[in-house]
PLY file of the C-alpha trace (Angstrom):
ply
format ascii 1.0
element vertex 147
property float x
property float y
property float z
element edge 146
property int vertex1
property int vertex2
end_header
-27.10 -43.72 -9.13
-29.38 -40.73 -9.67
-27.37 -38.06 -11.73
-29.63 -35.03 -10.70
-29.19 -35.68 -6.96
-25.42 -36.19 -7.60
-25.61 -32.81 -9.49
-27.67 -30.99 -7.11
-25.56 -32.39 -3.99
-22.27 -31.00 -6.37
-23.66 -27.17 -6.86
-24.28 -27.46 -3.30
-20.78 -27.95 -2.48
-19.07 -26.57 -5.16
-20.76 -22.70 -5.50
-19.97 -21.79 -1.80
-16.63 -23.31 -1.98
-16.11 -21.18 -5.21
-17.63 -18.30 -3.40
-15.16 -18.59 -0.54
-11.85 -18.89 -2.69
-13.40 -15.80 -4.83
-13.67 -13.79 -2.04
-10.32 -14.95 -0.38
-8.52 -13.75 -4.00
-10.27 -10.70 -3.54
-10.45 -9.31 -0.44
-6.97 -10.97 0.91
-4.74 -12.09 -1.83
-4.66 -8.83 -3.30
-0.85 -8.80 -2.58
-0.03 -12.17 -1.53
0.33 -13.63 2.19
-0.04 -11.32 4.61
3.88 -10.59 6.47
3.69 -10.75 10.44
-0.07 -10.96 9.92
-0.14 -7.54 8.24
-2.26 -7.22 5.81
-0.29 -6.66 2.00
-2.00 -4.31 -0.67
-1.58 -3.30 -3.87
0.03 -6.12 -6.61
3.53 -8.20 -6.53
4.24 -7.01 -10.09
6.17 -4.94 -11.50
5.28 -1.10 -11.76
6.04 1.57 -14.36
5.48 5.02 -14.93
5.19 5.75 -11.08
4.91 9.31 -10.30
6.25 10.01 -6.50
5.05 13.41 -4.91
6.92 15.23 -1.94
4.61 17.65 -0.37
6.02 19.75 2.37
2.78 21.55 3.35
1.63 25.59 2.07
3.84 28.02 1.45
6.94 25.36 0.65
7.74 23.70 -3.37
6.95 20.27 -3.87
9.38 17.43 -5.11
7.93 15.43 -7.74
9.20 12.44 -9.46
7.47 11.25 -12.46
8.10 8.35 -14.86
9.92 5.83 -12.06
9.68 2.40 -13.32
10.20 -0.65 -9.89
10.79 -4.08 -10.14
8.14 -6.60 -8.83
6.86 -6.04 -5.44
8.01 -2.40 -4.87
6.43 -0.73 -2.02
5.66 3.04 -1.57
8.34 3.26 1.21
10.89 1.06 -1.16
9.71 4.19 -3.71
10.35 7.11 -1.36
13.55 5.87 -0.52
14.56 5.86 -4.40
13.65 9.18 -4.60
14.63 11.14 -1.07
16.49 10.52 2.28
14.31 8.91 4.31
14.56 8.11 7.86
12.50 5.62 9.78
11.48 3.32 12.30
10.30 -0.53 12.35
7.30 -1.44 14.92
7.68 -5.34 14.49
7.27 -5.85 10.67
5.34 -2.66 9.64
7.83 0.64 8.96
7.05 4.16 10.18
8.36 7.17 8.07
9.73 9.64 10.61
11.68 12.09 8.44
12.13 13.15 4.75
14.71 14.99 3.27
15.67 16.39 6.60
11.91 17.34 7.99
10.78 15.49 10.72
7.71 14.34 12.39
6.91 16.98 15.16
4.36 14.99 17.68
4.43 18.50 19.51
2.71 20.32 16.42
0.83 16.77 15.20
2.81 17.01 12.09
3.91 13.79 10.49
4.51 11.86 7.23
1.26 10.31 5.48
0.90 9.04 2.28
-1.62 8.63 -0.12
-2.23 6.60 -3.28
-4.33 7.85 -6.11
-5.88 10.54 -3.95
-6.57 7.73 -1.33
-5.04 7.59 2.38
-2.77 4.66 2.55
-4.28 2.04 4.78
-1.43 0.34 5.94
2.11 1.09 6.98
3.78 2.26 3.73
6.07 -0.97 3.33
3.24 -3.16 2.90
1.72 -1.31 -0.14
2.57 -2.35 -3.11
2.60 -0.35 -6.43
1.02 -0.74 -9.56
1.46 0.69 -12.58
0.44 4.60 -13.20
0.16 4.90 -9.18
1.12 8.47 -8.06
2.13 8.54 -4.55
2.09 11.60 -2.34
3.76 12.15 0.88
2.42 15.02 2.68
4.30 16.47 5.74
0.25 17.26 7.65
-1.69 17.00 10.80
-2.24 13.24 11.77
-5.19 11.70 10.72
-5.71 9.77 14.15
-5.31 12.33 16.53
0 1
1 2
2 3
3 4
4 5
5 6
6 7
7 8
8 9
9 10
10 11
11 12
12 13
13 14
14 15
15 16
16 17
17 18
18 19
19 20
20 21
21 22
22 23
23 24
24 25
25 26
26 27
27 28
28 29
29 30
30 31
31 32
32 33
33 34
34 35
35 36
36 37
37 38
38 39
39 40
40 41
41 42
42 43
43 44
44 45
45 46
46 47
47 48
48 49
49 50
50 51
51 52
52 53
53 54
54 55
55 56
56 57
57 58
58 59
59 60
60 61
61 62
62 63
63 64
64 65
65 66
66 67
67 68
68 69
69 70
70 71
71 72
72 73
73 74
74 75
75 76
76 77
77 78
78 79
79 80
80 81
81 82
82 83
83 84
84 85
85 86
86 87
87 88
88 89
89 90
90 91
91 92
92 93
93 94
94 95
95 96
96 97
97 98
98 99
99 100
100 101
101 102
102 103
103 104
104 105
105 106
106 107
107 108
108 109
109 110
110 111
111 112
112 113
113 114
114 115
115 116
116 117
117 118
118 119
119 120
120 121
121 122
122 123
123 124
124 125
125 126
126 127
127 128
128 129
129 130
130 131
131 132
132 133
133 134
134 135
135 136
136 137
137 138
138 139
139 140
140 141
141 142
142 143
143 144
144 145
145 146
């Protein structure tokens, strides 16, 4: 048998399939299988020194919560709901926020609930984010985003 054509025909095979499962890890097992086919972020471990931000727009004091340690798999809206009294809705799997600590969303005036992690704009429904540690989270009572 011919070892360099056995090699050759084995780095053909091998570095795309090692490509693939690379890029799989990164790009979809970031958090494990998606739920409902939504897609998970963030990590499945556990989280410490979370810092969660309650931001009811100018001219109103924010709440903020530093230091919060979570066990394994803790999501921004498991988080909020440590920290305030949340009300909410479920759309199949995914979770919309529809009130904090008594202020509502207001479709009328396009103000809702939107959170962002490390300065960036959560990109999924807040129970399928997952914390790490250090994350700050901020919920800002704003004008939608998708309107």
């Amino acid at each position: 048998m011919n070892h360099g054509r056995t090699a050759v025909l084995l780095a053909a095979v091998l570095l795309p399939a090692s490509g693939l499962v690379v890029a799989y890890v990164y790009f979809w097992g970031l958090g494990g299988a998606p739920l409902s086919g939504a897609q998970v972020y963030g990590t499945l471990g556990p989280c410490y020194n979370v810092t969660v931000i309650i931001s009811y727009g100018s001219g109103y004091d924010n709440q903020t919560f530093t230091d919060l340690n979570f066990p394994n798999g803790t999501t921004v809206f498991d988080a909020l709901r440590e920290v305030a009294n949340v009300t909410y809705k479920y759309y199949g799997s995914l979770v919309l926020v529809t009130g904090i600590n008594g202020v509502t969303n207001n479709a009328s005036l396009n103000m809702f609930w939107q959170y962002h992690v490390n300065g960036v704009f959560g990109p999924v429904a807040s129970n399928m984010y997952h914390l790490a540690n250090n994350s700050v989270v901020v919920w800002g009572y704003q004008p939608s985003r998708f309107t």
